[in-house]
C-alpha positions in Angstrom: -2.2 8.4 -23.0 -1.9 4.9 -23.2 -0.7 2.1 -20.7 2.7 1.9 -22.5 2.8 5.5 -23.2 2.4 5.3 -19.3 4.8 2.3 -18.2 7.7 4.2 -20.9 7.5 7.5 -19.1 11.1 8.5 -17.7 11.2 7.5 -14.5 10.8 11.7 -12.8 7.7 12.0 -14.9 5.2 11.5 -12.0 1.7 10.6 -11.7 -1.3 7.5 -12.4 -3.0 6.8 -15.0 -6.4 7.4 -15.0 -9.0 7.1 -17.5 -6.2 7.9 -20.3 -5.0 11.1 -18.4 -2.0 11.7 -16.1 -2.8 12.3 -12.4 -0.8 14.4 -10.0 0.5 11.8 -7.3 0.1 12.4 -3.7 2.9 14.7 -1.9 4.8 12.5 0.5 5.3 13.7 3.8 8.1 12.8 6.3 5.9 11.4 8.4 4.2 8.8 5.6 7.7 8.0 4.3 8.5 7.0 7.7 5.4 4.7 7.8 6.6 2.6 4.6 10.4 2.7 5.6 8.9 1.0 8.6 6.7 -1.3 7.3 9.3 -2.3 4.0 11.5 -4.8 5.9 8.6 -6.0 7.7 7.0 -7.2 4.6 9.9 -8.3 3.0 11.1 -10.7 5.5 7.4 -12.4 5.7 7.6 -12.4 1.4 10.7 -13.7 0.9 10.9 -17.0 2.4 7.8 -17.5 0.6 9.3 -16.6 -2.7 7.3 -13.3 -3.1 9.0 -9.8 -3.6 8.1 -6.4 -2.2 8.4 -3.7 -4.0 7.6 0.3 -3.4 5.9 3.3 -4.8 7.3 3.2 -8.3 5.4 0.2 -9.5 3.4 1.2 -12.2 0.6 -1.6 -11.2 -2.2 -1.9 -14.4 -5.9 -2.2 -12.9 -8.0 -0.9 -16.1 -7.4 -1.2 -19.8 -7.1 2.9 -19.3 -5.8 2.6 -15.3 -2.7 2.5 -14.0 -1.5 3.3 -10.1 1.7 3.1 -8.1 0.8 2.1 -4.4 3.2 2.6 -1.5 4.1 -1.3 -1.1 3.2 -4.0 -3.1 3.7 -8.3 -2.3 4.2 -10.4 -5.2 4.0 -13.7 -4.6 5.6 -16.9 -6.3 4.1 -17.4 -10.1 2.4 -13.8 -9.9 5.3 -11.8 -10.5 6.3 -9.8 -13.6 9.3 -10.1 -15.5 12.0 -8.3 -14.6 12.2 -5.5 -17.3 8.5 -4.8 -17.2 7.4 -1.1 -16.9 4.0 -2.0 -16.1 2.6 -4.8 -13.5 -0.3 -6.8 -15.2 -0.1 -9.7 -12.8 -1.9 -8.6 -10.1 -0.1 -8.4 -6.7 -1.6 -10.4 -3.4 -1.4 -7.3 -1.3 -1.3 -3.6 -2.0 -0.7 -0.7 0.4 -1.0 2.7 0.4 -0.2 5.0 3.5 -2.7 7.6 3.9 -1.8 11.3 3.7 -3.2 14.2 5.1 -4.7 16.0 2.5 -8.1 15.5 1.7 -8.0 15.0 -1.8 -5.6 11.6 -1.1 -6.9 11.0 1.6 -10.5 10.6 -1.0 -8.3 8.9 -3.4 -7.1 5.9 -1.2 -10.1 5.5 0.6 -12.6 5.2 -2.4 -11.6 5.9 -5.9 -8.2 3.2 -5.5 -10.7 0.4 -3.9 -12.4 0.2 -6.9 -9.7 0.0 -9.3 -7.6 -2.8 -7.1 -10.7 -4.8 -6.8 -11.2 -5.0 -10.6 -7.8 -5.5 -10.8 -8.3 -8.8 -8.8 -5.9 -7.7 -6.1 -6.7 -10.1 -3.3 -6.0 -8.0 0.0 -5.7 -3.8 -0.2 -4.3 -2.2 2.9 -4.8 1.2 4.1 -2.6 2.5 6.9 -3.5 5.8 8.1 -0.8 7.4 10.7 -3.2 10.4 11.1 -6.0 8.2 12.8 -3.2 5.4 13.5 -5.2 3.0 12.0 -4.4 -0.2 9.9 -7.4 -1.6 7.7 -7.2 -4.4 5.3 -9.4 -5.3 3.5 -9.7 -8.8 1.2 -11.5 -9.2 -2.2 -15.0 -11.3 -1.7 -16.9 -13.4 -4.3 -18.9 -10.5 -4.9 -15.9 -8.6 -6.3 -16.5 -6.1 -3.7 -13.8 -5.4 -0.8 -14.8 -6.7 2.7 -12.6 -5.4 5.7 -11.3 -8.3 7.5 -8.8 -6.2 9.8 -9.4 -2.7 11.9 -6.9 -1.8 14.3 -5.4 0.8 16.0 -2.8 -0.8 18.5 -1.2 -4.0 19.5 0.1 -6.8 17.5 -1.9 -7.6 14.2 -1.9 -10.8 12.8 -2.5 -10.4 9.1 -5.5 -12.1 7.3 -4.2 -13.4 4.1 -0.5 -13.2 5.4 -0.1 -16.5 6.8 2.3 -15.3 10.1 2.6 -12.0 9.1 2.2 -9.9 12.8 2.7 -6.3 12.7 3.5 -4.6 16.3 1.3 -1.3 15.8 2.5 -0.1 18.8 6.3 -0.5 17.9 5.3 1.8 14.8 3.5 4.7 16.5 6.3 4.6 19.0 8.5 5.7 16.0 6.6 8.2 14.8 6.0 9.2 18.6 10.3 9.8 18.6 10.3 11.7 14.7 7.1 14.4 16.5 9.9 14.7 19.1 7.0 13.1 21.9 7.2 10.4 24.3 6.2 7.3 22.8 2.6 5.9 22.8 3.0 2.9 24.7 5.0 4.6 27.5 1.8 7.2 27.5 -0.5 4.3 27.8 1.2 2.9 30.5 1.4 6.1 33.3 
């Protein structure tokens, strides 16, 4: 299959394109949709005044001349957004993110096979939040073309690197996926 071929597919035909071949997507769980529900507005309200756009787990985002993938959330920013009838992204987006799920074989997809394609992509800063671990790492394109991790954290307020302003309360988030496992929240555990 080909990258139009790919970026014309109805929109319930699911799956990334990898060397040429449709790939069975990850299965969302609750608990990851829950993660980018939470982190969408977040995003959105540090992108917009900055004229950049956020956009979710439909955009078909090129990174090969054979590759295609659809990441959680991706920023846009000013002058590197595609047009709005595109199927496919070839500008690349300043920050992709992708929500780690439980099973192995996604888990083995974000954390090594997607790195390399978003950093020949030129994606400047790839995100990986895992809810499992409750861990956010980002991590920025370098010189070298390889990815550098600039961010590890588990708790607390992050300020973003490459996100001017951008802080995201860690804690607030695992506090709501404390209330959807029916628990008491994480801070209030932390603080007895």
């Amino acid at each position: 299959m080909t990258l139009t071929e790919w970026g014309d597919l109805d929109e319930d035909v699911e799956g990334e394109l990898v060397d040429g071949v449709l790939e069975e997507e990850e299965m969302a769980t609750f608990l990851h949709e829950i993660v980018v529900a939470w982190l969408m507005p977040a995003l959105r309200a540090w992108a917009r005044p900055r004229g950049g756009f956020v956009t979710g787990s439909e955009t078909k985002v090129v990174v090969g001349p054979r590759r295609g993938r659809k990441p959680d959330l991706t920023i846009h920013l000013r002058g590197r957004t595609p047009g709005l009838l595109d199927t496919l992204v070839r500008a690349a987006p300043h920050v992709v993110v992708e929500v780690i799920s439980p099973r192995p074989r996604d888990a083995r997809r974000d954390r090594i096979e997607k790195i390399g394609d978003y950093a020949s992509a030129g994606i400047a800063y790839y995100w990986m939040l895992d809810p499992q671990l409750r861990t956010l790492e980002v991590l920025r394109l370098e010189k070298n073309g390889h990815y550098g991790v600039v961010l590890s954290r588990s708790a607390g307020k992050a300020r973003v690197p490459g996100c001017s302003g951008l802080v995201l309360d860690l804690d607030d988030l695992w506090t709501e996926v404390d209330e959807a496992e029916g628990k008491k929240s994480h801070s209030r555990r932390k603080r007895k």
